[in-house]
N, C-alpha and C positions, 0 to 999 in steps of 0.2 A: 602498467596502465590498468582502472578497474572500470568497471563499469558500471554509470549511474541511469539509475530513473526517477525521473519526477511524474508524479501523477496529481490528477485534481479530479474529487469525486465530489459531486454535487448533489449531496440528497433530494427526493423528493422533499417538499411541504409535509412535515408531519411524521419523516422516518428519521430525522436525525438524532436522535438519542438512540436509535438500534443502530446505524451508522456507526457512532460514537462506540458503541459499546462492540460489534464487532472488531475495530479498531483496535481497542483496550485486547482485546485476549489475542487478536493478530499478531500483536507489536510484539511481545516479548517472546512467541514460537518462531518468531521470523529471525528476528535476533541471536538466536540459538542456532541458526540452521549452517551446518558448513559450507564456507564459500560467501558469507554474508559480514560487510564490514562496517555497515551502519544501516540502520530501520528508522526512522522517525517521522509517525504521522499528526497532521498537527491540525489546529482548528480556529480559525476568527472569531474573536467576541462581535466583530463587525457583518461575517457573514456567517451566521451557523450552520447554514445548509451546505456550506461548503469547506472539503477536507483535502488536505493537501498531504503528499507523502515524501518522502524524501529518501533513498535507496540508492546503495552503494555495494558493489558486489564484487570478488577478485576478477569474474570475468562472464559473458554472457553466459555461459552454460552454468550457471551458479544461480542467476538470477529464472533461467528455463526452470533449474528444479526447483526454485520458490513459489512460481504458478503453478507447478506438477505438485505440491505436498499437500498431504492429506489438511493441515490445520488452515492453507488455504482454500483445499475444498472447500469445508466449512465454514469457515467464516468472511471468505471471499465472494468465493462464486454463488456460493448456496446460501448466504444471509444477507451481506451486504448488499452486491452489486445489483440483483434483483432489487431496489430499494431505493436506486439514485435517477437522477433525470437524466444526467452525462457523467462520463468518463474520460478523462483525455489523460494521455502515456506519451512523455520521452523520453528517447534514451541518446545517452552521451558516453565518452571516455575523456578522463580524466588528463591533464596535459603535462608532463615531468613525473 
C-alpha cells in the first residue's frame, strides 16, 4: 500500500509565474528524495492561477520527510505558499 496526495494551490492574481517556477525546481529535488514514487505538479491553460500536484510515496513517513526537507523549505514554505489564495491537501492509499 503507498501513500498518495493530491493537492490544489491557487495562486494569488499576479504570483503565478513565481508559483510556476517554484514548482519547476520542487519537482525534480522531490523526485529524488527516498521514499518518493512519483511527483507531478501540473497546470491549466484554462486556469492559471491554479496548480495541482499529484504525490505518491511508499508510505506516510516518506511523504513527513518531504515537508521536513530542506528544498521544500525553500521552495515550499518560503517561496510558494506564502504566494497562493488557498491550499487544499489529500491524502489517500492506494488499493491492491
Amino acid at each position: 500500500m503507498s501513500y498518495v496526495v493530491t493537492a490544489t494551490w491557487t495562486a494569488r492574481s499576479g504570483h503565478e509565474a513565481t508559483v510556476r517556477e517554484a514548482l519547476e525546481k520542487l519537482t525534480p529535488l522531490s523526485r529524488q528524495e527516498p521514499g518518493n514514487l512519483f511527483y507531478q505538479a501540473y497546470q491549466s491553460p484554462d486556469e492559471p492561477l491554479v496548480f495541482r500536484l499529484f504525490e505518491i510515496y511508499d508510505d506516510e513517513q516518506a511523504y513527513a520527510a518531504h515537508g521536513a526537507s530542506a528544498h521544500f523549505k525553500e521552495y515550499g514554505h518560503d517561496l510558494a505558499i506564502p504566494l497562493l489564495e488557498s491550499r487544499e491537501r489529500a491524502f489517500h492509499e492506494t488499493i491492491g
